[in-house]
N, CA, C and O atoms as a Tripos MOL2 file, in Angstrom:
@<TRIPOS>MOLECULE
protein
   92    91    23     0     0
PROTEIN
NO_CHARGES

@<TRIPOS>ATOM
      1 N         -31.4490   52.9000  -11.7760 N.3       1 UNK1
      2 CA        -30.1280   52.9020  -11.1240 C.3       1 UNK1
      3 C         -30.1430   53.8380   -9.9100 C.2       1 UNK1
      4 O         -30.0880   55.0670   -9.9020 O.2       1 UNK1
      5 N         -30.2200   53.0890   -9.0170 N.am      2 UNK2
      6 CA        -30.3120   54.1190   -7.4550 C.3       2 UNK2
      7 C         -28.9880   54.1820   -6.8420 C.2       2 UNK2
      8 O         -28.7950   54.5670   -5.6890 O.2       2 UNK2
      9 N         -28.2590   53.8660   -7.4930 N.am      3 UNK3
     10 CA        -26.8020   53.6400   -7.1180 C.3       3 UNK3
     11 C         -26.4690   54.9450   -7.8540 C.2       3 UNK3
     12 O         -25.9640   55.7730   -7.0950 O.2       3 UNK3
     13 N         -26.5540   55.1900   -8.6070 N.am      4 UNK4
     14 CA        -26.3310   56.1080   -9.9780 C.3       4 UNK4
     15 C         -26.8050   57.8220   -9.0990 C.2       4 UNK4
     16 O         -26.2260   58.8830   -8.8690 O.2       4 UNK4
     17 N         -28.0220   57.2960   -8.8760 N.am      5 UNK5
     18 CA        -28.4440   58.8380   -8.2520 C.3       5 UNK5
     19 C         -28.2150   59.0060   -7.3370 C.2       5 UNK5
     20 O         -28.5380   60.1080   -6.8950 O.2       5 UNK5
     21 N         -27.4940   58.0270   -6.4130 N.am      6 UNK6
     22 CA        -27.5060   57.9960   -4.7790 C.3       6 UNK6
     23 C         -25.7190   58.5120   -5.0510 C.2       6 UNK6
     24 O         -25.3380   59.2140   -4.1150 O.2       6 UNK6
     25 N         -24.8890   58.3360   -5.8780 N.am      7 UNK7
     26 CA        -23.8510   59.0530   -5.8260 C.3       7 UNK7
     27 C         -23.7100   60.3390   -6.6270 C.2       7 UNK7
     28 O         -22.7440   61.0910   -6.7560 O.2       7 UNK7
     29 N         -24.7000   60.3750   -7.0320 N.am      8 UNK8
     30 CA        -24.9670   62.0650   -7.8290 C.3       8 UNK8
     31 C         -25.2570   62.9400   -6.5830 C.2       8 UNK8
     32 O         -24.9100   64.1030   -6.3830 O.2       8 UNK8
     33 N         -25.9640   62.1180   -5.8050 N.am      9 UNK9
     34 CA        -26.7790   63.1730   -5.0760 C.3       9 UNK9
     35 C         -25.2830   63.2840   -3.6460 C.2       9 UNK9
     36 O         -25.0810   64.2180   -2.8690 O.2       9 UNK9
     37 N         -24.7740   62.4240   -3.7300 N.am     10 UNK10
     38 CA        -23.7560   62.9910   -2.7690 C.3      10 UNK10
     39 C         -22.3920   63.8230   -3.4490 C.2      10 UNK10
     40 O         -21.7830   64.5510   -2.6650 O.2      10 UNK10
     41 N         -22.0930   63.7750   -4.3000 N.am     11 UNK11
     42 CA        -21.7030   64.4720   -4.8790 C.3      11 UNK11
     43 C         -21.7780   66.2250   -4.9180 C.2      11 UNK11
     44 O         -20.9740   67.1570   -4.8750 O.2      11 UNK11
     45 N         -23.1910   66.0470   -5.0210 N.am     12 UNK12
     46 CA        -23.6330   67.5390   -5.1980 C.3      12 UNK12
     47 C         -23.8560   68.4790   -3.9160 C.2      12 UNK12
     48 O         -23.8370   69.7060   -3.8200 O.2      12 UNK12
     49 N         -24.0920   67.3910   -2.8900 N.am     13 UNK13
     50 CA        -24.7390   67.8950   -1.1300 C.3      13 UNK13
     51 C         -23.1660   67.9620   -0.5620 C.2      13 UNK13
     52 O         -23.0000   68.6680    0.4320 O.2      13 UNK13
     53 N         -22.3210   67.4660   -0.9680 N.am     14 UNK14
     54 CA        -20.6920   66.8930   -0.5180 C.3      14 UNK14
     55 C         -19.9400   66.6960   -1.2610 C.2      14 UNK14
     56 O         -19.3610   65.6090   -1.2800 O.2      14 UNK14
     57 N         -19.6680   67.6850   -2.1560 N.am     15 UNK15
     58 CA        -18.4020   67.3830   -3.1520 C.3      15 UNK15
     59 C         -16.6290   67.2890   -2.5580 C.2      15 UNK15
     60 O         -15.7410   66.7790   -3.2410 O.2      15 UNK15
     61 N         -16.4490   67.7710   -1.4580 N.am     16 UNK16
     62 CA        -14.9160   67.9200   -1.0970 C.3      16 UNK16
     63 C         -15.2040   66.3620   -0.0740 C.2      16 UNK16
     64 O         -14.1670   65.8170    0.3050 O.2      16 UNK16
     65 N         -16.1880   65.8700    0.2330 N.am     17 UNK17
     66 CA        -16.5840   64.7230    1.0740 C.3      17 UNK17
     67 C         -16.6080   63.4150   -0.1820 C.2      17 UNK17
     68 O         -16.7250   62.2270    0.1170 O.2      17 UNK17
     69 N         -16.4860   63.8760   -1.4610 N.am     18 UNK18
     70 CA        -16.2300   62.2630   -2.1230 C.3      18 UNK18
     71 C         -14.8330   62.6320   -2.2700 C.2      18 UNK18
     72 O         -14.3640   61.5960   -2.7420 O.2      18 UNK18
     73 N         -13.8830   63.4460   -2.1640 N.am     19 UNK19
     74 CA        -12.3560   62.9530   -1.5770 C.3      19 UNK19
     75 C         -12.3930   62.4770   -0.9950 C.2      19 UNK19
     76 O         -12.0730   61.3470   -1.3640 O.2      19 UNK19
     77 N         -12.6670   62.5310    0.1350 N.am     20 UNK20
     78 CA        -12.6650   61.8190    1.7690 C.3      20 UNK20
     79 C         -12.7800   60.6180    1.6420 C.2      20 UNK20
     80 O         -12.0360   59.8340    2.2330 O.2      20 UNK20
     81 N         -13.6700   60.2700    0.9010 N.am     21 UNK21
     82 CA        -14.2500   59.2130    0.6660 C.3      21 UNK21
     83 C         -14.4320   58.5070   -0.5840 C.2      21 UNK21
     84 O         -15.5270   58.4950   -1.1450 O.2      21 UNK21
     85 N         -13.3680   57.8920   -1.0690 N.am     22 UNK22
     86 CA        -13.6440   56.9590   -2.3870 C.3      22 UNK22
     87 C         -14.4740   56.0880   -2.4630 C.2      22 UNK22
     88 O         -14.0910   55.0690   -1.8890 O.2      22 UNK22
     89 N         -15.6060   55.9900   -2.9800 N.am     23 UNK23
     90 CA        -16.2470   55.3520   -2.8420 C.3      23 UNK23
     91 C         -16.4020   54.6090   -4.4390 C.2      23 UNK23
     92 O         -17.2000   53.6890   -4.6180 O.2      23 UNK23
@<TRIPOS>BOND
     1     1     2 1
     2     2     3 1
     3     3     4 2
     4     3     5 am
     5     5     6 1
     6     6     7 1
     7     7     8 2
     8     7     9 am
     9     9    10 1
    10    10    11 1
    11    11    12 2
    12    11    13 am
    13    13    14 1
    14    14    15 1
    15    15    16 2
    16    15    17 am
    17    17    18 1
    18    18    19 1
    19    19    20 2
    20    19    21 am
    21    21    22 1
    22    22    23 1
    23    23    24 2
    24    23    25 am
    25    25    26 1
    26    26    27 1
    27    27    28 2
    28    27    29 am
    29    29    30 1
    30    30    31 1
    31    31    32 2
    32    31    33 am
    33    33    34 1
    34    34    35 1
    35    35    36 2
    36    35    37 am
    37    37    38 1
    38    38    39 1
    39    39    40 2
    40    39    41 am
    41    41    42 1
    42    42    43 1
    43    43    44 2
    44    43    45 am
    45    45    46 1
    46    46    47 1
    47    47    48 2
    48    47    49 am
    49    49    50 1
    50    50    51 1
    51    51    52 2
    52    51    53 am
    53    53    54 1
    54    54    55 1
    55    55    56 2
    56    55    57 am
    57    57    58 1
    58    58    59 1
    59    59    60 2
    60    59    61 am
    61    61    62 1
    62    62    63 1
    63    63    64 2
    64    63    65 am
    65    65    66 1
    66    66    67 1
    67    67    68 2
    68    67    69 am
    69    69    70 1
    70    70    71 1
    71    71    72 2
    72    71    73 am
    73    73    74 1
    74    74    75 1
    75    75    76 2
    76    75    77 am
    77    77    78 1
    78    78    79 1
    79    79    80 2
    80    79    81 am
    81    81    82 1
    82    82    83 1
    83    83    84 2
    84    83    85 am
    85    85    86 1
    86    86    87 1
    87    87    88 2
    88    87    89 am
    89    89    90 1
    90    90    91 1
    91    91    92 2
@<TRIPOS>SUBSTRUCTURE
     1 UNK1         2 RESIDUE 1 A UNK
     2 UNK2         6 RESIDUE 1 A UNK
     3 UNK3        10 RESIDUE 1 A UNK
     4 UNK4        14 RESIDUE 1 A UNK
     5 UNK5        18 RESIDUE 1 A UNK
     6 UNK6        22 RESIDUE 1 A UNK
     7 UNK7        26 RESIDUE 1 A UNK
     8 UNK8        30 RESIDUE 1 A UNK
     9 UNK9        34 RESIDUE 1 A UNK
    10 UNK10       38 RESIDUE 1 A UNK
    11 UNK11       42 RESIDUE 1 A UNK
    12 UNK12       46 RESIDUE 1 A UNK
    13 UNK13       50 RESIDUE 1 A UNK
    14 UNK14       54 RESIDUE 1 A UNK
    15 UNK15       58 RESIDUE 1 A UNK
    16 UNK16       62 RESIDUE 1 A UNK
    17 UNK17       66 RESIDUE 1 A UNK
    18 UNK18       70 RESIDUE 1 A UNK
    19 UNK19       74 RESIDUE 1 A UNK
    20 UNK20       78 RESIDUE 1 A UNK
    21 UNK21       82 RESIDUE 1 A UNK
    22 UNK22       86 RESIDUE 1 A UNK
    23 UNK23       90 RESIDUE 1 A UNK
């Protein structure tokens, strides 16, 4: 699941940036 880690990993580099951004 690269979907899986590809929103972990933004999460963690950009956490006030997955407000911004619902993804």
């Amino acid at each position: 699941m690269a979907n899986v880690k590809l929103l972990d990993f933004w999460a963690v580099w950009c956490f006030p940036c997955r407000t911004m951004a619902p993804i």
